[in-house]
N, CA, C and O atoms as a printed pandas DataFrame, in Angstrom:
     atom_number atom_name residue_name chain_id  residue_number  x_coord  y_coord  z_coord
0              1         N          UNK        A               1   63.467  125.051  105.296
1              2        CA          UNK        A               1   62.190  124.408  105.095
2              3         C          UNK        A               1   62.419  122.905  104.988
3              4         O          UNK        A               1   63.552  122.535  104.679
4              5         N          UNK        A               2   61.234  121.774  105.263
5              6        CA          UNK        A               2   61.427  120.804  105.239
6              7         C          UNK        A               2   61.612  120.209  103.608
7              8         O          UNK        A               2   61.124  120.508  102.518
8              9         N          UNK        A               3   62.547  119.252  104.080
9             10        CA          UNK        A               3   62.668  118.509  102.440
10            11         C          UNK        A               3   61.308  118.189  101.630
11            12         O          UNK        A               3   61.219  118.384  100.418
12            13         N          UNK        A               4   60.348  117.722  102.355
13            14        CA          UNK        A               4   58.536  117.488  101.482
14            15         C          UNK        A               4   58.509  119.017  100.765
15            16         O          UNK        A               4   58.477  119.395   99.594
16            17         N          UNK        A               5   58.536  119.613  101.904
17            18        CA          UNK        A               5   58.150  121.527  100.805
18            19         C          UNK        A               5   58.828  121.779  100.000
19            20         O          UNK        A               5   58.368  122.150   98.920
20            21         N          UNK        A               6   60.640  121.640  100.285
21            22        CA          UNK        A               6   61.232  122.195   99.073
22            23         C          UNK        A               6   60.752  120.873   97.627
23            24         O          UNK        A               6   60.757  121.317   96.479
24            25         N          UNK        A               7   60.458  119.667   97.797
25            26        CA          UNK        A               7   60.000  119.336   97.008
26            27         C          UNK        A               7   58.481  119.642   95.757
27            28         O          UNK        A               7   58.202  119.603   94.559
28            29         N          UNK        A               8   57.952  119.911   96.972
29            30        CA          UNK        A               8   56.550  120.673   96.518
30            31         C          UNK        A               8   57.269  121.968   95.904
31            32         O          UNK        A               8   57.705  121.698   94.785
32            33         N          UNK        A               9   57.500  123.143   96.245
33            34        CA          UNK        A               9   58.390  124.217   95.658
34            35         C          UNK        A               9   58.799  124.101   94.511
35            36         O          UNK        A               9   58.248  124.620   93.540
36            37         N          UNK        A              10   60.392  123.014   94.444
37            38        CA          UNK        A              10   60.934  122.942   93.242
38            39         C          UNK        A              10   60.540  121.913   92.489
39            40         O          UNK        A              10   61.416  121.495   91.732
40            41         N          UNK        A              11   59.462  121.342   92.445
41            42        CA          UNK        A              11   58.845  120.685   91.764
42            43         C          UNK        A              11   59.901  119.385   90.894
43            44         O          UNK        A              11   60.074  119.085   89.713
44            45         N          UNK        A              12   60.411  118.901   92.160
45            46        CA          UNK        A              12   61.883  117.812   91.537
46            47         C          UNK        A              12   61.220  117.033   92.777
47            48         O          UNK        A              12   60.377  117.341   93.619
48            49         N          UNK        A              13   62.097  115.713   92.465
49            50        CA          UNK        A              13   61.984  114.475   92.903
50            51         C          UNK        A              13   62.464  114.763   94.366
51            52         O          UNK        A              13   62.714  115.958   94.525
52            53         N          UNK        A              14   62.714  113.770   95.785
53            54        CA          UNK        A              14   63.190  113.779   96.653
54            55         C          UNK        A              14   64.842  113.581   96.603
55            56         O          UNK        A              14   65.660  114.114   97.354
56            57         N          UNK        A              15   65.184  112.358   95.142
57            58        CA          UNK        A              15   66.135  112.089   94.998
58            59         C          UNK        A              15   67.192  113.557   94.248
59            60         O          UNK        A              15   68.396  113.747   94.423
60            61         N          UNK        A              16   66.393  114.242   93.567
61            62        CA          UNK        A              16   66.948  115.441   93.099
62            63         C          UNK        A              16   67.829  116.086   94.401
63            64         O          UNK        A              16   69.033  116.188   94.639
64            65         N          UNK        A              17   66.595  116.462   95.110
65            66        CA          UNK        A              17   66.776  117.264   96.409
66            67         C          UNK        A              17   68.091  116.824   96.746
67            68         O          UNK        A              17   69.075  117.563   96.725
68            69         N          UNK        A              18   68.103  115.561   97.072
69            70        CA          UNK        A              18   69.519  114.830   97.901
70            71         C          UNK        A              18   70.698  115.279   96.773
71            72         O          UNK        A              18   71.807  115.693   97.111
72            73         N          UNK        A              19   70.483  115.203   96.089
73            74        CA          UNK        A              19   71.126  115.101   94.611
74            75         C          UNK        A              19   72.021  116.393   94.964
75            76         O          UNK        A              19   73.214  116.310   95.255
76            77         N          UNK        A              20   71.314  117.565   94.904
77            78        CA          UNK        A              20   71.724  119.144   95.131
78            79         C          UNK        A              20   72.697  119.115   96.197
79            80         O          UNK        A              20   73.718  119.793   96.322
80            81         N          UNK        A              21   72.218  118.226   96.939
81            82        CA          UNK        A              21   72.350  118.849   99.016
82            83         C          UNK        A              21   73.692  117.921   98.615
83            84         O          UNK        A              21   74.722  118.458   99.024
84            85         N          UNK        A              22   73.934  116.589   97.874
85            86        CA          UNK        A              22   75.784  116.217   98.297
86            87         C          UNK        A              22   76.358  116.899   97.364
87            88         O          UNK        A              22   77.394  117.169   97.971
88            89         N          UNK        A              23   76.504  117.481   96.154
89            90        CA          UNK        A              23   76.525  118.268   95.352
90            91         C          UNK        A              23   76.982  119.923   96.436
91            92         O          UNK        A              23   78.098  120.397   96.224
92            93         N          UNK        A              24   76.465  120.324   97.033
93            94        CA          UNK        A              24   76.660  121.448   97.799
94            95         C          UNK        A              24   76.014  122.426   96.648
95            96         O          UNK        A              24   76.609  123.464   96.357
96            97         N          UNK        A              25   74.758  122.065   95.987
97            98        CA          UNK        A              25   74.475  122.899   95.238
98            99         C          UNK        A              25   73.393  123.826   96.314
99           100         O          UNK        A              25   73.350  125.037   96.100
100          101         N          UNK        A              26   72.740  123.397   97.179
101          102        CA          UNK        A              26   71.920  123.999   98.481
102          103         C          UNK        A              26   72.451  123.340   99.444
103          104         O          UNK        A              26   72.943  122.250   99.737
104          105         N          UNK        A              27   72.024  125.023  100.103
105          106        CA          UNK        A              27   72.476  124.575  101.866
106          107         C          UNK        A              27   71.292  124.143  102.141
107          108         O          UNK        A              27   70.180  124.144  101.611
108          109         N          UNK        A              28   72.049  123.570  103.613
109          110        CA          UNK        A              28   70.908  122.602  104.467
110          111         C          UNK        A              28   71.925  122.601  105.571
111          112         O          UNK        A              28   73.125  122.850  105.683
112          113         N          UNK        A              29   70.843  122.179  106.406
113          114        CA          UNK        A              29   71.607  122.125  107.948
114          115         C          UNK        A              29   70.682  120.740  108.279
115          116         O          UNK        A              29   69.594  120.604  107.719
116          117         N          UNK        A              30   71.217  119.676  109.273
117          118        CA          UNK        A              30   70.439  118.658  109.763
118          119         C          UNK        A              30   70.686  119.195  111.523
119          120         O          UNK        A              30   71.636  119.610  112.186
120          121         N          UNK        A              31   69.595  118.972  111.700
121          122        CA          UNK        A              31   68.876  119.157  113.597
122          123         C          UNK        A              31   68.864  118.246  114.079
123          124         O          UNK        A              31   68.857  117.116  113.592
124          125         N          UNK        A              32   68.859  118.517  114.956
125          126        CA          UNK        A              32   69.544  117.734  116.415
126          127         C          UNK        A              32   68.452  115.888  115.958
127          128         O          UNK        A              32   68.807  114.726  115.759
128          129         N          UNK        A              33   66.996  116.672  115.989
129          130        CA          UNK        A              33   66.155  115.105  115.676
130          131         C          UNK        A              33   66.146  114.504  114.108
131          132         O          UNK        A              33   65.228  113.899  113.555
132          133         N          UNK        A              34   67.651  114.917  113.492
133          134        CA          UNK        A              34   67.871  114.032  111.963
134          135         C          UNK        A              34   67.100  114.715  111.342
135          136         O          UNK        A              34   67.454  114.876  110.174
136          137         N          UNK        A              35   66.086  115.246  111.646
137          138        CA          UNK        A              35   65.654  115.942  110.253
138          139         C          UNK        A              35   66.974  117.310  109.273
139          140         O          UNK        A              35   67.886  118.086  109.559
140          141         N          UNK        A              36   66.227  116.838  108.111
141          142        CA          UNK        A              36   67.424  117.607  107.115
142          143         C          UNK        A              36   66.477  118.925  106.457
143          144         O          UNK        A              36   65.622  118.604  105.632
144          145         N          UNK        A              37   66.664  120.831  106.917
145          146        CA          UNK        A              37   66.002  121.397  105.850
146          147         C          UNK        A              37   67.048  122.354  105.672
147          148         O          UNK        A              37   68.028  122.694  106.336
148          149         N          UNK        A              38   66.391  122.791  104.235
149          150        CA          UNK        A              38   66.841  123.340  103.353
150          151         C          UNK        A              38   66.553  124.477  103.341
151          152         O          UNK        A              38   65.399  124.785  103.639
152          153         N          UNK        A              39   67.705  125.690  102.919
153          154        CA          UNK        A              39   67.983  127.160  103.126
154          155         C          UNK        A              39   67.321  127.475  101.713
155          156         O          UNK        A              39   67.755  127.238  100.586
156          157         N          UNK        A              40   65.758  128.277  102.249
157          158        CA          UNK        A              40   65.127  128.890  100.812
158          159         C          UNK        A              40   65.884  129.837   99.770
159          160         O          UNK        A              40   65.554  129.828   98.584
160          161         N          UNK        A              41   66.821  130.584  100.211
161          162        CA          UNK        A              41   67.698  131.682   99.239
162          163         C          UNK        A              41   68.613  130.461   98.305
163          164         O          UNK        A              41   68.561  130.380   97.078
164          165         N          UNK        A              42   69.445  129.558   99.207
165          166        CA          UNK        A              42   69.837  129.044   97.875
166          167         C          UNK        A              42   69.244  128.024   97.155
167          168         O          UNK        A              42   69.950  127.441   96.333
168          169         N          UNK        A              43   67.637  127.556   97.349
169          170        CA          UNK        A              43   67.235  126.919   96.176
170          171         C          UNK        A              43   66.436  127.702   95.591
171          172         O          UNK        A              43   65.908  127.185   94.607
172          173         N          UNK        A              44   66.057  129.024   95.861
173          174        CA          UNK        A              44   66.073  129.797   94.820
174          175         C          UNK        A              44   67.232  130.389   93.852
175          176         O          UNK        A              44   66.846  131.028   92.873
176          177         N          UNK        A              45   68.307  130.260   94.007
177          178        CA          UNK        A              45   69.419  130.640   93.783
178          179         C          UNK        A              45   69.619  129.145   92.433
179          180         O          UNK        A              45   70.029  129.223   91.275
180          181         N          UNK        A              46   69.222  128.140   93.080
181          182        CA          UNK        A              46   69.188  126.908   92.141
182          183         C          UNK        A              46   68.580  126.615   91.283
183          184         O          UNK        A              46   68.885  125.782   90.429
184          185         N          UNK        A              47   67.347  127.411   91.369
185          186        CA          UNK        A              47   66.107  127.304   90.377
186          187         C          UNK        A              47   66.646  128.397   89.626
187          188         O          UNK        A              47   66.977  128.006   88.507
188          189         N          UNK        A              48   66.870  129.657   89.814
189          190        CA          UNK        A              48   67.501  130.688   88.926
190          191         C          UNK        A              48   68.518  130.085   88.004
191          192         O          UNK        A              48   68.510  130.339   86.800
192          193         N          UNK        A              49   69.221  129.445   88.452
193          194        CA          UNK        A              49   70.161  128.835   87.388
194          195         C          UNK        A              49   69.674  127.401   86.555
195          196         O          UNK        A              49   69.969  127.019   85.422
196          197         N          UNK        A              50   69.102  126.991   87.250
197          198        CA          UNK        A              50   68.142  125.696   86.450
198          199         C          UNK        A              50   67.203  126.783   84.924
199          200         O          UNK        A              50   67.129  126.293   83.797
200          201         N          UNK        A              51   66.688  128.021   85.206
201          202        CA          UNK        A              51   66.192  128.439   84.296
202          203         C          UNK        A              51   67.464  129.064   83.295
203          204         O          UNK        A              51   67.679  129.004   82.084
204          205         N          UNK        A              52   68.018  129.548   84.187
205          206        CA          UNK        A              52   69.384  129.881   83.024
206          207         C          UNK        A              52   69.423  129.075   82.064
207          208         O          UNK        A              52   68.910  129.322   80.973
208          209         N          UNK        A              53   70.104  127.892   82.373
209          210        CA          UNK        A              53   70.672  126.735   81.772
210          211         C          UNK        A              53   69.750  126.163   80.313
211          212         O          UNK        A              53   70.115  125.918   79.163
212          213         N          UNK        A              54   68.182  126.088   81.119
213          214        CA          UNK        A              54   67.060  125.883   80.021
214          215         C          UNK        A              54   66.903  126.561   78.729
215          216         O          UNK        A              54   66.583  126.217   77.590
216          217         N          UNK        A              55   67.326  127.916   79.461
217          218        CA          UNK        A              55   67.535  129.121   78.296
218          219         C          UNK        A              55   67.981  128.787   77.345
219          220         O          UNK        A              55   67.577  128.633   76.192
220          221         N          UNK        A              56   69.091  128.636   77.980
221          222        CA          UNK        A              56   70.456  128.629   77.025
222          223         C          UNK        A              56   69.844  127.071   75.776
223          224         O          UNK        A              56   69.566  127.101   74.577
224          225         N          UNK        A              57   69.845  126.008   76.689
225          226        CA          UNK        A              57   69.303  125.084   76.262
226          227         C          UNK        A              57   68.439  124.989   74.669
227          228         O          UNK        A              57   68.728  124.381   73.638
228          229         N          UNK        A              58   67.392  125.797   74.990
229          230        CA          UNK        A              58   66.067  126.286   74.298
230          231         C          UNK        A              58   66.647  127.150   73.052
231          232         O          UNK        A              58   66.042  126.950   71.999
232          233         N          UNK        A              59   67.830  128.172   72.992
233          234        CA          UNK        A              59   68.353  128.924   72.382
234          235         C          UNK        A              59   69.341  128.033   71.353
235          236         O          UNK        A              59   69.441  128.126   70.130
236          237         N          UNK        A              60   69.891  127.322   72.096
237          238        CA          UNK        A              60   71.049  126.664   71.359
238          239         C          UNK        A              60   70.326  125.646   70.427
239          240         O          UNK        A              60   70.908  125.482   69.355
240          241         N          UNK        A              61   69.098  124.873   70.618
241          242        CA          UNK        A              61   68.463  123.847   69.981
242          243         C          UNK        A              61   67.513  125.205   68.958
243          244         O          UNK        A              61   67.531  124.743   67.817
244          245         N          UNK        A              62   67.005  126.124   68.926
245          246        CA          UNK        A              62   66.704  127.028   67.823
246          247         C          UNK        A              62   67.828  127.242   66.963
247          248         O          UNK        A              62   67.796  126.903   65.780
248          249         N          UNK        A              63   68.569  127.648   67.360
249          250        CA          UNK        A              63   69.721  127.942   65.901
250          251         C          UNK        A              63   69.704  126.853   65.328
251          252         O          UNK        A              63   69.213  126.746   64.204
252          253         N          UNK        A              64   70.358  125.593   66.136
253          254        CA          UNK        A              64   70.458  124.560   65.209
254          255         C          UNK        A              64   69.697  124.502   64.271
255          256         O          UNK        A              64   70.090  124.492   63.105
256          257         N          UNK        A              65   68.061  124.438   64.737
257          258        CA          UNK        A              65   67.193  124.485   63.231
258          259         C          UNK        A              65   67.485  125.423   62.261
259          260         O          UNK        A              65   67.688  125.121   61.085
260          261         N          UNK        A              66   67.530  127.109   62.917
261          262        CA          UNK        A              66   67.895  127.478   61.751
262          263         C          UNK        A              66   69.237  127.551   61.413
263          264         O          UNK        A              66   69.286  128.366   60.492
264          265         N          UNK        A              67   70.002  127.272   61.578
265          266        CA          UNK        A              67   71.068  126.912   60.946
266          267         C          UNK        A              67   71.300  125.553   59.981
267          268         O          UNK        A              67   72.166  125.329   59.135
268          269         N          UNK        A              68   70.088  124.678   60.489
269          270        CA          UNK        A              68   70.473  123.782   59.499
270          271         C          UNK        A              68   70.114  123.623   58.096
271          272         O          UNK        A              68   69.020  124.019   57.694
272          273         N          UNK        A              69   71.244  122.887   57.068
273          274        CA          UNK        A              69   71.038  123.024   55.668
274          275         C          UNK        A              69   68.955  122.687   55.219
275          276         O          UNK        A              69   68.044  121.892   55.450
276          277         N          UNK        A              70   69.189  123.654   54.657
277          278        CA          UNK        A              70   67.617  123.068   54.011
278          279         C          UNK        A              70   67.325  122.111   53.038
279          280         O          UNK        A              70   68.072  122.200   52.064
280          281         N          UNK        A              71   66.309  121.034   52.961
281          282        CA          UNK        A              71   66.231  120.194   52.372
282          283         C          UNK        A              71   65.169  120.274   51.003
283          284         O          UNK        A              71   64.737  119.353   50.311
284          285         N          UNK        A              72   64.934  121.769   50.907
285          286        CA          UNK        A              72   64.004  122.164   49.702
286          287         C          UNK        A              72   64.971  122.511   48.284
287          288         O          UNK        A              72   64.681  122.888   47.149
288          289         N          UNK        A              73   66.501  122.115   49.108
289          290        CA          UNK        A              73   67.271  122.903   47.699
290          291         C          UNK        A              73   67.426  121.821   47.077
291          292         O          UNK        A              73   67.649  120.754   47.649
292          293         N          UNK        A              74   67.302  121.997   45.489
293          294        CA          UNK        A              74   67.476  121.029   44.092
294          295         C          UNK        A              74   68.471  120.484   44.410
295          296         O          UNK        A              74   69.255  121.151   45.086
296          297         N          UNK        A              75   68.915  118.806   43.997
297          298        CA          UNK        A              75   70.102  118.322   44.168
298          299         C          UNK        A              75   70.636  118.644   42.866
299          300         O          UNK        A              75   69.805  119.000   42.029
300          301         N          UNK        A              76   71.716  118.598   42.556
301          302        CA          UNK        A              76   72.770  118.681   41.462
302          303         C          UNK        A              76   72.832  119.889   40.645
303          304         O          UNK        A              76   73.673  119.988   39.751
């Protein structure tokens, strides 16, 4: 698909896009007239792990709260 759609799609910048594609995080193939698109399985494959990551993200910043000391306990 063209780079405008996968932008529309993954809802990231153009510079993202490029970002992925030297990265070898998505394939892409460029055609004969310079245009550059992008193989839909692996930026779905990219977005699957972009949500991973968030997960994890989202999970790891909850414990912290509860893990952290509480500030209702009496000093001394």
């Amino acid at each position: 698909m063209p780079i405008r759609k996968t932008i529309l799609i993954a809802g990231v910048s153009r510079s993202t896009v490029y970002y992925w594609m030297e990265h070898a995080w998505i394939h892409w193939r460029e055609l004969p007239s310079s245009r550059r698109i992008i193989c839909l399985e692996s930026l779905s494959r990219q977005a699957r792990e972009m949500d991973s990551d968030s997960a994890i993200v989202a999970k790891n910043s909850s414990e912290s709260v509860r893990n952290r000391p509480s500030s209702s306990n009496p000093v001394g």
